[in-house]
Structures are given as structure tokens and as C-alpha cells.
C-alpha positions in Angstrom: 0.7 -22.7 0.1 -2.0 -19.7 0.5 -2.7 -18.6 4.0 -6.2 -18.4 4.8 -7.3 -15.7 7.5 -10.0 -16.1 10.0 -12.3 -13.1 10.4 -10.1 -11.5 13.2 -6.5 -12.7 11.9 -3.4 -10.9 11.8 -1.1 -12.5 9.3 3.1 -10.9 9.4 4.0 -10.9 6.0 7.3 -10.3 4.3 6.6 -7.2 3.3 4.2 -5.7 5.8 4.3 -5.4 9.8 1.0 -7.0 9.8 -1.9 -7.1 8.0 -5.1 -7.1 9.7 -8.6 -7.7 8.3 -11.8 -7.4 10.7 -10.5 -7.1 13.7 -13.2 -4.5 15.0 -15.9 -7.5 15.5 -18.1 -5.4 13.0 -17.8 -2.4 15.5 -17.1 0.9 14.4 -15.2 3.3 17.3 -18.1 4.5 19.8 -18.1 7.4 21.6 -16.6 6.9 24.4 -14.5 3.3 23.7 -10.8 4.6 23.7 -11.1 6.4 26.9 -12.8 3.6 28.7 -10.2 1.1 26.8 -7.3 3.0 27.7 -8.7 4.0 31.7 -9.2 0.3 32.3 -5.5 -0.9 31.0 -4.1 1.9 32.2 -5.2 0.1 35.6 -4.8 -3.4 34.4 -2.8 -3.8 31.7 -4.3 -7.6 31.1 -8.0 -6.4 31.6 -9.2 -7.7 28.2 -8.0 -10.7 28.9 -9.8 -11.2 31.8 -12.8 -13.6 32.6 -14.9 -10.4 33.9 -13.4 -7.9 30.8 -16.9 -7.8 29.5 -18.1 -6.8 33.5 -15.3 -4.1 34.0 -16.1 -2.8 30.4 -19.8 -2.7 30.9 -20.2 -3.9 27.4 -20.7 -7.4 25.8 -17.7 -9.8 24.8 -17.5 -9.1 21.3 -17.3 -4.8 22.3 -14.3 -6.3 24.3 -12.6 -7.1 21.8 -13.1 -4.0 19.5 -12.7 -1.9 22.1 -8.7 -4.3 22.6 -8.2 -3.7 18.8 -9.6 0.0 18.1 -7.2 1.1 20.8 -4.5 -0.6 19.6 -5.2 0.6 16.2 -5.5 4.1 17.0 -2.0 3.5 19.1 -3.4 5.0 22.6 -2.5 1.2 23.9 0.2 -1.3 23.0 0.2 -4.9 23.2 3.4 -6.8 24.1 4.0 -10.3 25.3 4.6 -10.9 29.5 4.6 -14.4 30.7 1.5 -15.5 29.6 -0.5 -13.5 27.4 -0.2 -10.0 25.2 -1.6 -7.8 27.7 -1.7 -3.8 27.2 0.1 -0.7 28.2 -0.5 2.9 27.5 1.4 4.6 24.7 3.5 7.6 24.7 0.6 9.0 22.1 -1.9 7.5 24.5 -0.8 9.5 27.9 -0.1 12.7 26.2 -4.3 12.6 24.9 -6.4 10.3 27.2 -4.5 10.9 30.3 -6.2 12.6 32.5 -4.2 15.6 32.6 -3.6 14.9 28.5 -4.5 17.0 25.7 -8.1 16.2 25.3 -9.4 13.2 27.2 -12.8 13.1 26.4 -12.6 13.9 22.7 -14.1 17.4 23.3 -12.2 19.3 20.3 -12.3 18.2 16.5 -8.7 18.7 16.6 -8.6 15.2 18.7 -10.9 13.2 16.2 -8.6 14.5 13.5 -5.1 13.6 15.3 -6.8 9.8 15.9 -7.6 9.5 12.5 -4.0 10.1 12.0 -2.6 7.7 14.3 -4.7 5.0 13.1 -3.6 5.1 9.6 0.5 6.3 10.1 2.5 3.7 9.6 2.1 1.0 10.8 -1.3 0.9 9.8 -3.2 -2.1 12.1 -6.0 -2.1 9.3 -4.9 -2.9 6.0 -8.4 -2.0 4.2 -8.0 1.8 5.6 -4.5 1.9 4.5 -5.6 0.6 0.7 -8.4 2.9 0.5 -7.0 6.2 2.2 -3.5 5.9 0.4 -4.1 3.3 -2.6 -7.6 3.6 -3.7 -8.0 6.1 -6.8 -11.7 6.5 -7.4 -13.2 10.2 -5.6 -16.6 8.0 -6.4 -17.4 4.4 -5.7 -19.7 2.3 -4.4 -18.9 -0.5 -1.5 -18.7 -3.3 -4.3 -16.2 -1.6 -6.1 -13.9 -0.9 -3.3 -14.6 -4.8 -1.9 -13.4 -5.7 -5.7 -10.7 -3.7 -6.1 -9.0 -4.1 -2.7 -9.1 -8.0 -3.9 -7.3 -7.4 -6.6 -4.5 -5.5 -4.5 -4.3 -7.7 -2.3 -4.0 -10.5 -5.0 -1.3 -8.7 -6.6 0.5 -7.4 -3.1 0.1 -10.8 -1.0 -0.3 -13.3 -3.2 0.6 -15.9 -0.4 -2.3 -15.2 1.6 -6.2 -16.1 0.5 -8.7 -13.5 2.7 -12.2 -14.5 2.9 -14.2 -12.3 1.2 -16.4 -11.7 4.0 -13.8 -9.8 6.1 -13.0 -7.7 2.8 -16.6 -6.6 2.9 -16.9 -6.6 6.7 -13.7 -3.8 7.1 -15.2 -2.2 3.9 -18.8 -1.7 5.3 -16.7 -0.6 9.0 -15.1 1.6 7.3 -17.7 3.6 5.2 -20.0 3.4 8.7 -17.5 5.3 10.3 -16.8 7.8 8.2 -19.6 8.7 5.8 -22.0 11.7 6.1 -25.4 12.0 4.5 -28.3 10.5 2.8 -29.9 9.4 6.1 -30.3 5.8 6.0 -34.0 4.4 6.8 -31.9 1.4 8.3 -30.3 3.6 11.2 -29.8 1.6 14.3 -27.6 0.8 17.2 -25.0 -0.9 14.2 -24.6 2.7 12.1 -24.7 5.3 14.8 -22.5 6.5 17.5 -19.5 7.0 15.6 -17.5 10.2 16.2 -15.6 10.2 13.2 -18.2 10.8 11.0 -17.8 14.5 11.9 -14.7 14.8 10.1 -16.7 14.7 6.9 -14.2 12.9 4.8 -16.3 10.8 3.2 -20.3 11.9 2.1 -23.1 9.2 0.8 -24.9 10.9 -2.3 -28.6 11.3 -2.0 -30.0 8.8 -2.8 -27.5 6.4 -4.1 -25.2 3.5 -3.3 -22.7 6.3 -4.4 -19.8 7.5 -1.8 -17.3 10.1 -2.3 -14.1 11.7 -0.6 -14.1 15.1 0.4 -10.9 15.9 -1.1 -9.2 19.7 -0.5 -10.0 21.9 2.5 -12.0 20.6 5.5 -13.3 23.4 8.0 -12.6 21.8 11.1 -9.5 20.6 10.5 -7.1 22.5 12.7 -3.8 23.9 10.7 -1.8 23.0 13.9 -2.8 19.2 13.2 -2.2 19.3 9.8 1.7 20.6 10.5 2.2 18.5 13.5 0.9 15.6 11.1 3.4 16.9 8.6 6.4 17.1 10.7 5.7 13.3 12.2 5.9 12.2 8.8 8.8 13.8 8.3 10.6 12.5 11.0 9.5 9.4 9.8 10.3 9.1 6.5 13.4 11.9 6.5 15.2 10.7 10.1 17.6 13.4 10.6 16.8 15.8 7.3 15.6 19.6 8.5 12.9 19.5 5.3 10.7 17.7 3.3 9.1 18.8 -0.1 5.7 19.7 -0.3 4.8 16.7 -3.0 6.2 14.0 -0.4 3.3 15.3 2.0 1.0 15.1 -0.3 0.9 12.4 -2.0 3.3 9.3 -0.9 2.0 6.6 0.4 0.0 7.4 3.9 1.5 11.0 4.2 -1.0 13.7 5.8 -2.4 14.4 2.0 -3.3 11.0 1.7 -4.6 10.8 4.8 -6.4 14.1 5.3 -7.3 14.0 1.6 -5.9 17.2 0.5 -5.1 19.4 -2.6 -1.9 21.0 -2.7 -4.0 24.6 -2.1 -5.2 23.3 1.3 -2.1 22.0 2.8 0.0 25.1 1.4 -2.4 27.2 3.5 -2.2 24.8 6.3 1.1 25.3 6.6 1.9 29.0 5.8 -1.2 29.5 9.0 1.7 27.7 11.3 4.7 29.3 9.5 3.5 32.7 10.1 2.8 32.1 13.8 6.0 29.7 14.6 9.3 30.6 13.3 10.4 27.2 13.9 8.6 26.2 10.6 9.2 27.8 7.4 8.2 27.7 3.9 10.7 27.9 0.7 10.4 27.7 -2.7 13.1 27.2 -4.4 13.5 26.4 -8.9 9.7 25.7 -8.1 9.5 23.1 -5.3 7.8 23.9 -2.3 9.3 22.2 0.9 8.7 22.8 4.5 11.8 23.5 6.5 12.1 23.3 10.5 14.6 23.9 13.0 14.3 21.8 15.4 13.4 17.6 15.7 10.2 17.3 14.3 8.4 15.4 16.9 9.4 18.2 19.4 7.7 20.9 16.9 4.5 18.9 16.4 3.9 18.2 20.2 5.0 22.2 20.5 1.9 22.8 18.3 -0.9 20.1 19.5 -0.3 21.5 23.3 -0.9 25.3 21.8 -3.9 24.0 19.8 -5.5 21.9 23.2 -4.1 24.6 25.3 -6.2 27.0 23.4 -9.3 25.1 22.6 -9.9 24.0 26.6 -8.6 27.1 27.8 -6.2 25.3 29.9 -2.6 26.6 31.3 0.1 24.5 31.8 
């Protein structure tokens, strides 16, 4: 029998950790959510489960509960099971940004919007309509309809056992293009399609006036080298566990590498990472019978925290 979701359901499926459809209460990421989210558990790890969550918060109840998920989504939080209830904990991730001795706590440097935005959609991905349209989705233009349509017929095809409501389809698709789209200023700006910081990143634009959207695909500006490569490397040590390289064309386009992700052309990330391999002799670039790869020397995850604390270091002139 088909499994119908509710609006904010996560549904474990054979061959999925979960899959997640409108979770975010219709909320895009605020400014200043996963800092407050993460201070407050950091404190109380059952704090959005509380009777006075909405108090401590200083927001209403439904903010509660996208501030819970877009924490946990971005991985700065964790939820796990004690006695009772899933309460959450601080991640690894989480400590080494939004501490307060982290990288970047208040989301000062574009590097930090850019490393979120990776988080969120590495695997696991906790929102299933960012995964199909950052690493699945093959139209550069479309308009909300036809990514409502053809996410349906992925998910059709993919999860067959499970019946979402088309509502949450559209609700995660219209989250989604709030939070990232640039341009065409809308005549309908309000408290619902402002305040997003990710909209900076400029991955997606709105053409004038038109329904029309479009990814930014190949070099972005502010998009730090060092993220890119650290971004590389913890897809690497994800996908190649033990392996001192990876080719070029796996981090491009396989399914949620940093190509996907970051929306890249193979010009943009080979400049990315000759920056890094110039500066770091821990990183390398070969080409050898005509495949690129990026070779490294040490464990990747050790090379890509290397790099973030150069990049922070440098950007908020801190010394460690």
C-alpha cells in the first residue's frame, strides 16, 4: 500500500536514509536562525521540545520548528533519541562554525553561506526536493510548475511506495526558489520572501519579467577556491574511503558532488583547484592519458578543515 506523507513527514525508505518533504513550515533559513538554533541546544539540548521553545526562541511556534529542521538539515545540530524524546546536540560541523570560538559564527564571510549550502545537500541530504533539483534536475531554465511536475514524476518512478501530497511538492519547490533566487524584484516582497542569506550566493536568477528561473552554472565570484577543494576532498573521503585521488569528472558531475552542488563547469572547478594546488602541496593536480584527477596526501577531511581554518583565519583576521 502507498504511504501518504503529511506536510512535515519523514518517511525511511529502502533506498534512502530519509526522505523529507516540507519540513521548513514554509520558512526559508533567516538571518540569524542557525546561530540562535544551535546557541539554545547547545544549552538545552531538548529546547524545541519545550512548552516555552517558542519564548526562549523569541519567535512563533511554527519558526520553532524550522528553525529544529533547518539546523538539522544544514548538520550544525543532530537529533537522537534519549528517554523520551529526539532532542538535539551540536555536531562536529556545527562546533567547528557556530561555536563561539568557530570559524565564522555569525555568517560574516560568503565562504560560510557557501560551506552551509554544502552541508545541507551532502549526503544525506534532509530535503529530498533540493537533492532532485541540485543533482537530478536537467533543465538550466524552468519555471516552478515544471520543476513541481517533474520532481512528481521522479518520485513516482524512485518511490513508488509512497504517495506525496502535491502540496508539499510545491511548498519545498516555492522554499526552495525563495531562498535561492536573485532578481526581478517582486511587487509581492514581504516578511515570507525576504531575509534569506542564501540568496547571495547567486545560484539561481529570476528573468525579468518572467515566471522564468535559471541556474548560474560555471564560475561564481564569491565562491572561495578553499571551499570548493575542501568541498572536493569531503566528497572524496566519502565516496573513495581510503583512495589518495579522485578524477575530476566524479566531482563534477555524480550525483551531489561539489559540481552538482556548486553548479560548475569543468573550467571553474579546474581553476578552483589548481588556486589550492599551487598554494598547498598537500593537493595536486595530474593528468594522466587525459583524465584529470586530484591527488592528496594526506586524509581528506584533515586537508579540507586544513583549508576552511586558512580561509576563516584570513577573512576575520583571526590567529589561532
Amino acid at each position: 500500500m502507498a504511504t501518504k506523507t503529511s506536510a512535515t513527514k519523514e518517511v525511511q525508505t529502502s533506498d534512502s536514509a530519509v526522505t523529507a518533504f516540507a519540513r521548513h513550515e514554509s520558512f526559508h533559513p533567516r538571518f540569524g536562525w542557525l546561530k540562535k538554533g544551535f546557541d539554545k541546544a547547545s544549552e538545552d539540548s531538548s529546547v524545541f521540545l519545550r512548552d516555552d521553545s517558542a519564548v526562549i526562541l523569541g519567535v512563533g511556534k511554527n519558526m520553532v520548528r524550522a528553525i529544529r529542521y533547518w539546523c538539522s538539515a544544514f548538520k550544525v545540530l543532530a537529533e537522537s533519541a534519549d528517554k523520551v524524546a529526539r532532542v538535539s546536540s551540536p555536531t562536529e560541523f556545527g562546533n567547528k562554525l557556530l561555536s563561539d570560538t568557530g570559524w565564522d559564527p555569525f555568517l560574516e564571510t560568503e565562504g560560510a553561506l557557501w560551506l552551509l549550502h554544502w552541508y545541507f545537500l551532502k549526503t544525506p541530504c534532509a530535503g529530498t526536493t533540493w537533492e532532485f533539483v541540485f543533482s537530478r534536475f536537467r533543465q538550466t531554465e524552468f519555471t516552478a510548475d515544471d520543476v513541481v511536475a517533474q520532481l512528481s514524476d521522479y518520485l513516482k518512478t524512485q518511490h513508488s511506495n509512497l504517495t506525496i501530497a502535491e502540496s508539499s511538492l510545491k511548498s519545498d519547490v516555492s522554499c526552495l526558489l525563495r531562498m535561492y533566487s536573485q532578481g526581478n524584484e517582486r511587487s509581492d516582497a514581504n516578511e515570507e520572501t525576504i531575509g534569506c542569506p542564501f540568496v547571495s550566493l547567486g545560484l539561481i536568477e529570476q528573468l525579468p519579467s518572467s515566471k522564468l528561473y535559471a541556474f548560474r552554472i560555471g564560475t561564481k565570484p564569491k565562491l572561495p577556491a578553499e571551499v570548493v577543494v575542501a568541498a572536493c576532498l569531503e566528497y572524496a573521503q566519502q565516496t573513495r574511503l581510503g583512495q589518495r585521488s579522485i578524477n575530476l569528472s566524479h566531482l563534477l558531475y555524480d550525483h551531489l558532488s561539489p559540481g552538482q552542488c556548486f553548479k560548475l563547469t569543468e573550467s571553474s572547478m579546474y581553476s578552483a583547484l589548481e588556486t589550492i594546488a599551487l598554494k598547498d602541496r598537500g593537493i595536486q593536480l595530474s593528468d594522466t592519458a587525459g583524465v584529470a584527477q586530484m591527488q592528496f596526501n594526506q586524509e581528506p577531511q584533515v586537508l579540507a578543515d586544513k583549508l576552511l581554518n586558512s580561509y576563516f583565519d584570513a577573512q576575520l583576521g583571526v590567529k589561532r
